[in-house]
PLY file of the C-alpha trace (Angstrom):
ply
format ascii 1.0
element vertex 106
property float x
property float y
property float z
element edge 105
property int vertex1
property int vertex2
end_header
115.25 131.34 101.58
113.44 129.37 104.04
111.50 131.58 107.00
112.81 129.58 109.81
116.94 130.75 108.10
116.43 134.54 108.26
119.57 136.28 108.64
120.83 137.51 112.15
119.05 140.77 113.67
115.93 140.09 111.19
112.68 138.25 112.80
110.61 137.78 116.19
114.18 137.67 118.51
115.38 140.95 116.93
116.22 143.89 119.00
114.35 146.98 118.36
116.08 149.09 116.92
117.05 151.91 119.07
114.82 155.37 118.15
117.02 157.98 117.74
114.78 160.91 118.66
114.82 161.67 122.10
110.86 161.62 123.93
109.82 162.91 126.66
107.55 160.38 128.85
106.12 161.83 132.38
106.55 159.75 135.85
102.90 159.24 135.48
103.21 157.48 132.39
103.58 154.14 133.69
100.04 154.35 135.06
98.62 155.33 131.48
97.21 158.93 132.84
97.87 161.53 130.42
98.92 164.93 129.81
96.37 167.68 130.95
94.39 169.14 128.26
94.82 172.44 130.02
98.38 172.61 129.38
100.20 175.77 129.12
102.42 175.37 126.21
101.71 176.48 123.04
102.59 176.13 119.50
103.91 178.60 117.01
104.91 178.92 113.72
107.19 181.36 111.99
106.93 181.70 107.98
109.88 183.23 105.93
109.38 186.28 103.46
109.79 183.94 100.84
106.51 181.45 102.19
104.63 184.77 103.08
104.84 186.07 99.16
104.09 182.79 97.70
101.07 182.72 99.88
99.97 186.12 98.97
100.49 184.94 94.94
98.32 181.99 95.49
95.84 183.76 97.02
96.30 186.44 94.00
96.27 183.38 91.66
93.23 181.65 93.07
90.74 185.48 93.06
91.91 185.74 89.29
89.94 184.70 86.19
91.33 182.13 84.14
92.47 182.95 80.97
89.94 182.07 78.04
92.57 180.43 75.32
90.02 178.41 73.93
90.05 180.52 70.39
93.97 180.22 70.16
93.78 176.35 70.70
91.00 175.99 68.72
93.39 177.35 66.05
96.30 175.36 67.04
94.35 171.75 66.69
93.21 173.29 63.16
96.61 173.82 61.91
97.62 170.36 63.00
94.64 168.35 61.91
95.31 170.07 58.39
99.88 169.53 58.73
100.63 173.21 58.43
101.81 173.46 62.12
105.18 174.75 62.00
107.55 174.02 65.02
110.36 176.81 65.32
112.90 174.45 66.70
114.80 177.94 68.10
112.22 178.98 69.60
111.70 175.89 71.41
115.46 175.58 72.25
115.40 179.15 73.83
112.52 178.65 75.68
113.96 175.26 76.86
117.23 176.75 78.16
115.47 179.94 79.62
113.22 177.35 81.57
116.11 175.34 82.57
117.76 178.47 83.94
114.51 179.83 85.89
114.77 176.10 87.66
118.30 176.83 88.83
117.46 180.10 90.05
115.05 178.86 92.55
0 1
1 2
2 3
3 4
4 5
5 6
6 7
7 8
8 9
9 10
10 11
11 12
12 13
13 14
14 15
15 16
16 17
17 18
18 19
19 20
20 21
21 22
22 23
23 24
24 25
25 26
26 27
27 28
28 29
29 30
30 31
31 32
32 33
33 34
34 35
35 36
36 37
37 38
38 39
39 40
40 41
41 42
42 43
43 44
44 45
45 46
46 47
47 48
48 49
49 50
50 51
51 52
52 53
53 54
54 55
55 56
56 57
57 58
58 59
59 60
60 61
61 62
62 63
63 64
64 65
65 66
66 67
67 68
68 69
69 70
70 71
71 72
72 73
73 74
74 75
75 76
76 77
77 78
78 79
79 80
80 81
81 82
82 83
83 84
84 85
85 86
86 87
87 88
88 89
89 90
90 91
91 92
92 93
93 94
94 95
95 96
96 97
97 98
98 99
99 100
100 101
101 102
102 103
103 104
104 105
C-alpha cells in the first residue's frame, strides 16, 4: 500500500480522536500557570480485607526462613540420574485437579 493511499481517518488530516475521559482544565490554563502546590485536596486510598491479609502474608512470607530442601532434591536428581524415579501418575492427577480447583476458588 502506497503512503500517499492510506485509508480515510488514518494520517496527518485525521481527526483526533475524541478522549473519552472527561478533564478538568482551569481558566488560567490558557496562560500555562499551573495549579498551586499548596492545594487543599488530598488523596486517599481504601484497601479491602482481602488486600489487607495478603499484605500481612507477604510481610509474614518475606520475615520467614526459607525452607532448606536441598537434601530432598539432592535425592530426587540421584534417583533420576540412576532411572529409578517413579512418577505416581494418581498422585499427579489429584494434585492437578486439586490445583485446578484452588484456581477457581480465587
Amino acid at each position: 500500500m502506497a503512503i500517499d493511499k492510506l485509508p480515510p481517518g488514518i494520517g496527518n488530516n485525521a481527526p483526533p480522536a475524541p478522549n473519552k475521559y472527561q478533564q478538568n482544565v482551569a481558566s488560567d490554563s490558557a496562560t500555562g500557570a499551573r495549579p498551586s502546590a499548596t492545594s487543599n485536596t488530598q488523596d486517599s486510598v481504601t484497601l479491602t480485607p482481602q488486600a489487607q491479609r495478603l499484605g500481612q502474608v507477604q510481610q509474614t512470607l518475606v520475615n520467614s526462613p526459607a525452607p532448606d530442601n536441598s537434601a530432598r532434591i539432592e535425592a530426587l536428581k540421584k534417583a533420576i540420574n540412576e532411572g529409578s524415579y517413579q512418577v505416581d501418575s494418581d498422585k499427579l492427577a489429584a494434585n492437578i485437579a486439586r490445583f485446578e480447583q484452588d484456581l477457581e476458588g480465587l
